[in-house]
C-alpha positions as CSV (number, residue, x, y, z in Angstrom):
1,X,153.7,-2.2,-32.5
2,X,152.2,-4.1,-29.8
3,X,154.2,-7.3,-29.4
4,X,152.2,-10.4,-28.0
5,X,153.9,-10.7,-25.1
6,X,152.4,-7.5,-23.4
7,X,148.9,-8.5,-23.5
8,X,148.8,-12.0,-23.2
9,X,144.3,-11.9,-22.4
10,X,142.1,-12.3,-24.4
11,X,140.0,-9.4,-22.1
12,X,142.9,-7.7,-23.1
13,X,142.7,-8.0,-26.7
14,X,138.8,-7.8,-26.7
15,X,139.7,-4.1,-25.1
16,X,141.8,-3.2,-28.0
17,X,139.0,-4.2,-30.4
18,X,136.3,-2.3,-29.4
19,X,138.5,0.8,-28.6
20,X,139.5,0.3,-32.4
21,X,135.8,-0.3,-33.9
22,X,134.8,2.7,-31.8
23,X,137.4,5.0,-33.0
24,X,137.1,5.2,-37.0
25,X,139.6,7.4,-38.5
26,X,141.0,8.4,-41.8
27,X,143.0,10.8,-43.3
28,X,146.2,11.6,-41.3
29,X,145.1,8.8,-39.3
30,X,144.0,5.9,-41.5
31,X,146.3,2.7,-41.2
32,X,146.6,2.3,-44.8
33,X,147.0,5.2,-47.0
34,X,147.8,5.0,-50.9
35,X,147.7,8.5,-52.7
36,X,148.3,8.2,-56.4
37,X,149.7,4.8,-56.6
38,X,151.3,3.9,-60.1
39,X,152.7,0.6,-61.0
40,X,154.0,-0.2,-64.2
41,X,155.7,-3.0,-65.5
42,X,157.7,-3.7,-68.9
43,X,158.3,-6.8,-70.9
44,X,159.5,-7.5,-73.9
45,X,159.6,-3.5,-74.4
46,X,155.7,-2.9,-74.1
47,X,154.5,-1.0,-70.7
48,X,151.6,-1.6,-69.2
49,X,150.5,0.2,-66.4
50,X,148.3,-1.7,-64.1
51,X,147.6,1.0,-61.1
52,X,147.0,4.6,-62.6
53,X,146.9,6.8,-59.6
54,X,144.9,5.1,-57.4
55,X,143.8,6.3,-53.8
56,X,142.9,4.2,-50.9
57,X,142.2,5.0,-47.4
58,X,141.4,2.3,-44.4
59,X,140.9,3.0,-41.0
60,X,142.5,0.9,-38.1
61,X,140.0,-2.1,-37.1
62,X,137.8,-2.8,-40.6
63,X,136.9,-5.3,-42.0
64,X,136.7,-4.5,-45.8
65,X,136.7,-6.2,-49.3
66,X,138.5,-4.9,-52.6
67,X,136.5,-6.4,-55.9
68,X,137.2,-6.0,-59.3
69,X,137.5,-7.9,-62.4
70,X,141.0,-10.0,-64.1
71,X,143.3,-7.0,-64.6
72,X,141.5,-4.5,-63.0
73,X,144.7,-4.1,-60.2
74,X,143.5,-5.3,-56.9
75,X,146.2,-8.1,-57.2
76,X,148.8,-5.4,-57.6
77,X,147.7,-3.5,-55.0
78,X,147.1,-6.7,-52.7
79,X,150.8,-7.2,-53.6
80,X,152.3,-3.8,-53.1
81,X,150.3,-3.6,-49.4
82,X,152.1,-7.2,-48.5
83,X,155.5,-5.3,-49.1
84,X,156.1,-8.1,-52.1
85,X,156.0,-5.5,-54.9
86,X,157.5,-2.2,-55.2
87,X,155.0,0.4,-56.5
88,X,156.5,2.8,-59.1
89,X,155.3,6.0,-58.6
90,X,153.2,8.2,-55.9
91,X,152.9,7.1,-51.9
92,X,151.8,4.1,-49.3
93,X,152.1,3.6,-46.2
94,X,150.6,1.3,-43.5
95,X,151.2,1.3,-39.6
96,X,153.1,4.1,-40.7
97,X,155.7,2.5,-43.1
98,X,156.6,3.9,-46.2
99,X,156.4,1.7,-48.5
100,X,158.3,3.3,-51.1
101,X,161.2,3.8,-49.2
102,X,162.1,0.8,-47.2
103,X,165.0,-1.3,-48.5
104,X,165.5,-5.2,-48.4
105,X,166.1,-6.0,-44.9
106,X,162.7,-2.9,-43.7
107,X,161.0,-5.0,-46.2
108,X,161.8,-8.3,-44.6
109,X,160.9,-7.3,-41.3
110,X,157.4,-5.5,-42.3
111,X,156.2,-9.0,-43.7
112,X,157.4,-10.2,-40.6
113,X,156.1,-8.1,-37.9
114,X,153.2,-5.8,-39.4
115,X,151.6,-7.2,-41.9
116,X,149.6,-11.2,-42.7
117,X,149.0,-13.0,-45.5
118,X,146.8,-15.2,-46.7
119,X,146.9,-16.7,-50.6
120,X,144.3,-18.2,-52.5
121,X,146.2,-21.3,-52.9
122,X,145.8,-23.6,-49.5
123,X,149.6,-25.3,-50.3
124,X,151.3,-22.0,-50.3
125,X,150.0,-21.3,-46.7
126,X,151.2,-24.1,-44.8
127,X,154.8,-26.3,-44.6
128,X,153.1,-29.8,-45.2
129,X,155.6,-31.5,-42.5
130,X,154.8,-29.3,-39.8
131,X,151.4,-29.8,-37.5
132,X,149.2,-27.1,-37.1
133,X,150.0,-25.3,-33.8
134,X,153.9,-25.6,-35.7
135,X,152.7,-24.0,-38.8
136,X,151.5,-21.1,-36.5
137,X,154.0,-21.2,-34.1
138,X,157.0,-21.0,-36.7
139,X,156.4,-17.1,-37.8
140,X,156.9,-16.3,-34.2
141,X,160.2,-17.9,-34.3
142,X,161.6,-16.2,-36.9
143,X,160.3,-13.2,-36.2
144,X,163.8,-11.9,-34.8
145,X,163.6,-10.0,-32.3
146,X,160.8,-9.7,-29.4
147,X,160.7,-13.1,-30.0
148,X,159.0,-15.1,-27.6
149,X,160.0,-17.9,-25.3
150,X,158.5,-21.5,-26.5
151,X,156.1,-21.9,-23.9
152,X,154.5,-18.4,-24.7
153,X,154.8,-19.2,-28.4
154,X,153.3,-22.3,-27.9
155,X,150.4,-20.5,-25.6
156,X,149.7,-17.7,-28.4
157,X,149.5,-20.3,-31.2
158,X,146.8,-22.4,-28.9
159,X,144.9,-18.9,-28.2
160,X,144.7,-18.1,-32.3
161,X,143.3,-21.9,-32.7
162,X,141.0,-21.7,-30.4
163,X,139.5,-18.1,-31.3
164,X,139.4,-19.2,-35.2
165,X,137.6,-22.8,-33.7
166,X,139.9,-25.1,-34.5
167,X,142.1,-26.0,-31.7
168,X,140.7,-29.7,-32.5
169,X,143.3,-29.7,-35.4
170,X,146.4,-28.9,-32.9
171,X,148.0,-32.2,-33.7
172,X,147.0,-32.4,-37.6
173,X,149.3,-31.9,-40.3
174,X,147.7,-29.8,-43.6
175,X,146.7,-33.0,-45.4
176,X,144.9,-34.5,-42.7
177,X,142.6,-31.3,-42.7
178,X,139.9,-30.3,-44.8
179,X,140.5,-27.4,-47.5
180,X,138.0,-24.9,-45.0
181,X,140.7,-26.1,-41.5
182,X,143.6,-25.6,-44.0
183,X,143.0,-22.4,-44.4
184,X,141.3,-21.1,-41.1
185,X,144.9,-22.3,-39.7
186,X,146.4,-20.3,-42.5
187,X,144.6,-17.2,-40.6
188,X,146.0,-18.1,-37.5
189,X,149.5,-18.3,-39.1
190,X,149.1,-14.7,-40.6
191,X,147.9,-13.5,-37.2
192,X,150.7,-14.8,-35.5
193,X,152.8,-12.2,-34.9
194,X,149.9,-9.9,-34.2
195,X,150.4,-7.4,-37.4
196,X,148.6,-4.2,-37.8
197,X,146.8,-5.9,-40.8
198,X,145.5,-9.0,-42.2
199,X,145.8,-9.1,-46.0
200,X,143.7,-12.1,-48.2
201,X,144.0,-12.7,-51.4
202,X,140.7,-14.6,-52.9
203,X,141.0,-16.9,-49.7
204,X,138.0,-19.0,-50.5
205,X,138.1,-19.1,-54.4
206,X,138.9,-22.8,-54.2
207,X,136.5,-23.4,-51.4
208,X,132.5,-24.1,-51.6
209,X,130.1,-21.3,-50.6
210,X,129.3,-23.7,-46.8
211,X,133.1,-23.2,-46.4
212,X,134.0,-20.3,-47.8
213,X,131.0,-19.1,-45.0
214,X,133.2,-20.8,-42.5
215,X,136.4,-19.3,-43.5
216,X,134.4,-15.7,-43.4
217,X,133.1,-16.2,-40.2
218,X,137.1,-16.7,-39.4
219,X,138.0,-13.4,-40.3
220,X,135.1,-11.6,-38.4
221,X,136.0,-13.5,-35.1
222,X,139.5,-12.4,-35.7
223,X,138.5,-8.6,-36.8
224,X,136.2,-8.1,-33.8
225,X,137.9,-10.2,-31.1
226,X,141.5,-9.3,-32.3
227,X,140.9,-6.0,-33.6
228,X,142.8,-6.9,-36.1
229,X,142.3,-4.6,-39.3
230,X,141.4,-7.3,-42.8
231,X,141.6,-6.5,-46.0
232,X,140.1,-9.0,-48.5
233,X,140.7,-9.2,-52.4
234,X,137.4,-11.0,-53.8
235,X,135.8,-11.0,-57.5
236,X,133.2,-13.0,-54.8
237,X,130.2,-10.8,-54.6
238,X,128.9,-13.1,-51.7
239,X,132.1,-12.2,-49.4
240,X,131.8,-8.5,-50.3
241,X,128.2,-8.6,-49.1
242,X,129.3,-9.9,-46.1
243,X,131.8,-6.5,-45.3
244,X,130.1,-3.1,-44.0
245,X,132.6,-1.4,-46.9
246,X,133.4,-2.8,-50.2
247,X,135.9,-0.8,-52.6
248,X,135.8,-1.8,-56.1
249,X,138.7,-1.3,-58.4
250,X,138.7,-0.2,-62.4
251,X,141.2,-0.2,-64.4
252,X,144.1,0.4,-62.0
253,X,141.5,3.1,-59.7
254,X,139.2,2.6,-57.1
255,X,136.4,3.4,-59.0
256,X,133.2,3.0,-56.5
257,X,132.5,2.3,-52.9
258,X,129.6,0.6,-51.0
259,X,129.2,1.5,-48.0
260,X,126.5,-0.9,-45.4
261,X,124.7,0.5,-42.2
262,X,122.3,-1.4,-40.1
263,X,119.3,0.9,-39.7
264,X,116.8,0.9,-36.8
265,X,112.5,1.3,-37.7
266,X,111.6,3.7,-35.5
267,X,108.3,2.2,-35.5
268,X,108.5,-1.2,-35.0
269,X,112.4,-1.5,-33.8
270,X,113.2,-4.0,-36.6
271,X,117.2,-3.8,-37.7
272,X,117.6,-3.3,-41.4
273,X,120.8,-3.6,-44.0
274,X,121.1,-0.5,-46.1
275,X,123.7,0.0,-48.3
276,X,124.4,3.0,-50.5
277,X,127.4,3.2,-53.3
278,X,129.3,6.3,-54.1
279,X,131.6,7.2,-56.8
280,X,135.1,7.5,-55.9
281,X,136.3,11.4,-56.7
282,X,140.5,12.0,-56.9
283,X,141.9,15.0,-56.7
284,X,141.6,16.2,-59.8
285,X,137.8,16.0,-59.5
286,X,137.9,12.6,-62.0
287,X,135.4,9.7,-61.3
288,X,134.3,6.7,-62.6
289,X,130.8,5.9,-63.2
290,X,129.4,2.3,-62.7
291,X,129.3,0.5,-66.0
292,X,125.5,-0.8,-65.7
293,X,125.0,2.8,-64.9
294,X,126.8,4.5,-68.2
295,X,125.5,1.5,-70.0
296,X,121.7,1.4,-68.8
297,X,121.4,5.4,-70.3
298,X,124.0,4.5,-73.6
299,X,126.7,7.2,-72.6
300,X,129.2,7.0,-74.4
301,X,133.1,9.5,-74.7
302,X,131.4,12.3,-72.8
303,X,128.4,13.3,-70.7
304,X,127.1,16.4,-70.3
305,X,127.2,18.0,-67.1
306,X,124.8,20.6,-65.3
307,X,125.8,22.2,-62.2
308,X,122.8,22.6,-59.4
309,X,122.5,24.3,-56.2
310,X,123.0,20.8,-54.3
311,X,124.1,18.6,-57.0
312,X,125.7,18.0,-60.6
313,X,123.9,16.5,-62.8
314,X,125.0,14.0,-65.4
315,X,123.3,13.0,-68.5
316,X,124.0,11.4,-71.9
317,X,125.1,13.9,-74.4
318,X,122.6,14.3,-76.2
319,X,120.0,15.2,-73.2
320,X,116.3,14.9,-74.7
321,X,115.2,18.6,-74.0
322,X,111.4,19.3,-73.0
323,X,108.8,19.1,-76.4
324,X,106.4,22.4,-76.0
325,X,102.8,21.3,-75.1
326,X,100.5,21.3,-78.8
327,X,97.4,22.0,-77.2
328,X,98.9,24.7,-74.9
């Protein structure tokens, strides 16, 4: 990992960006990589299993939402990424961590040094006694090692303020700021110790839709400026319209993705949004269907399944079959 000190310009860091958004990559080469992630906790003797083998790839430099309803698992997963949970069965890894197999200390330092976070909750962000260039100078102090001198901490900390917009609030301590500055300084205090990702969890849930626009437009300047790869946990169908790739979750899967592309007319050279959702397949050839699909044609238990010579088709189970003509 890159520490701060080695490129201290924003040129620099602009560089890295575009090399990033030019170079998509997954597979092998994806930053985050879950394969069959289980988690399953147990109280008072009753399991319940809140991921059931789900997959997730994302590629260094997105910008991407995860949406899904109460209890569908994004939490868990949100939670599990941020190296504060544990996941009980199959693999992750980000920036090339394991996940599964680092112990207390490896875990310490990956919250540290290679990944951000961002709650919901603008008081669990921010130390109320400390100003805001402290609040994002203090990760890089206890960051351990490569850690930087106090002028240079102080310089990085003025750089993330002033690429988020808000170097006006320098001096301001959280409850002087507005709930939008609380938590666009929040962003710069996850960014701090430049990590490989950038995780949010419902960051403007307790914000209005003007600042929850500001607080977006946060994370793009720090994705496309930074390069920085963002991964945001929404039920907010207004922020995961504002993402090229949204992956919704489903009962502990990823269950669909929507995927946005800005097409050109030909004709009259007019830029277009087009955005086209898939069905997420597994391994074992399993999928999940959109609910206002299943629901809009009443399938129920099982569908009935006809194989093509370019597709499979997928009807209700009792598929109307063609009436002969009377008059034929």
């Amino acid at each position: 990992m890159t520490s701060p000190s080695d490129d201290t310009t924003l040129a620099e860091l602009e560089r890295r960006a575009t090399a990033r958004r030019d170079r998509p990559s997954y597979g092998h080469d994806a930053l985050i990589a879950c394969d069959r992630l289980v988690r399953i906790f147990s109280a008072d003797g009753v399991e319940v299993q809140a991921l059931q083998g789900l997959d997730l790839l994302v590629a260094e430099g997105e910008l991407m939402a995860l949406v899904g309803a109460s209890g569908s698992g994004k939490s868990t997963l949100m939670n599990i990424l941020a190296g504060l949970d544990v996941p009980t069965a199959g693999s992750a890894t980000v920036a090339g961590r394991d996940l599964l197999s680092m112990g207390p200390k490896e875990r310490l330092r990956y919250r540290r040094e290679a990944v951000g976070f961002v709650w919901q909750q603008t008081a669990r962000n921010l130390l109320p006694y400390l100003t805001a260039l402290q609040n994002v100078t203090l990760p890089m102090q206890l960051r351990g090692r490569d850690r930087l001198r106090g002028a240079e901490r102080a310089a990085r900390a003025e750089s993330l303020l002033r690429v988020l917009e808000i170097e006006n609030c320098r001096d301001r301590r959280p409850a002087q700021l507005s709930g939008g500055q609380q938590q666009r300084v929040a962003i710069a205090v996850a960014l701090a110790n430049n990590p490989s990702v950038l995780l949010a969890d419902e960051p403007t849930g307790e914000l209005d839709s003007a600042t929850g626009e500001q607080v977006f437009a946060a994370f793009r300047r720090a994705n496309e400026e930074l390069g920085t790869t963002i991964v945001i946990v929404t039920h907010d169908q207004a922020v995961a319209d504002e993402v090229r790739r949204t992956v919704a979750i489903r009962d502990g899967r990823t269950s669909s993705e929507v995927l946005r592309r800005t097409e050109v007319d030909a004709a009259t050279g007019l830029e277009s949004q087009v955005a086209r959702e898939y069905a997420m397949l597994d391994r074992a050839g399993r999928l999940q269907l959109p609910a206002d699909y299943t629901e809009a044609l009443g399938m129920e238990h099982r569908v009935l399944l006809e194989l093509e010579q370019d597709h499979i088709g997928v009807w209700p189970d009792e598929k109307p079959t063609e009436q002969p003509d009377p008059q034929g």
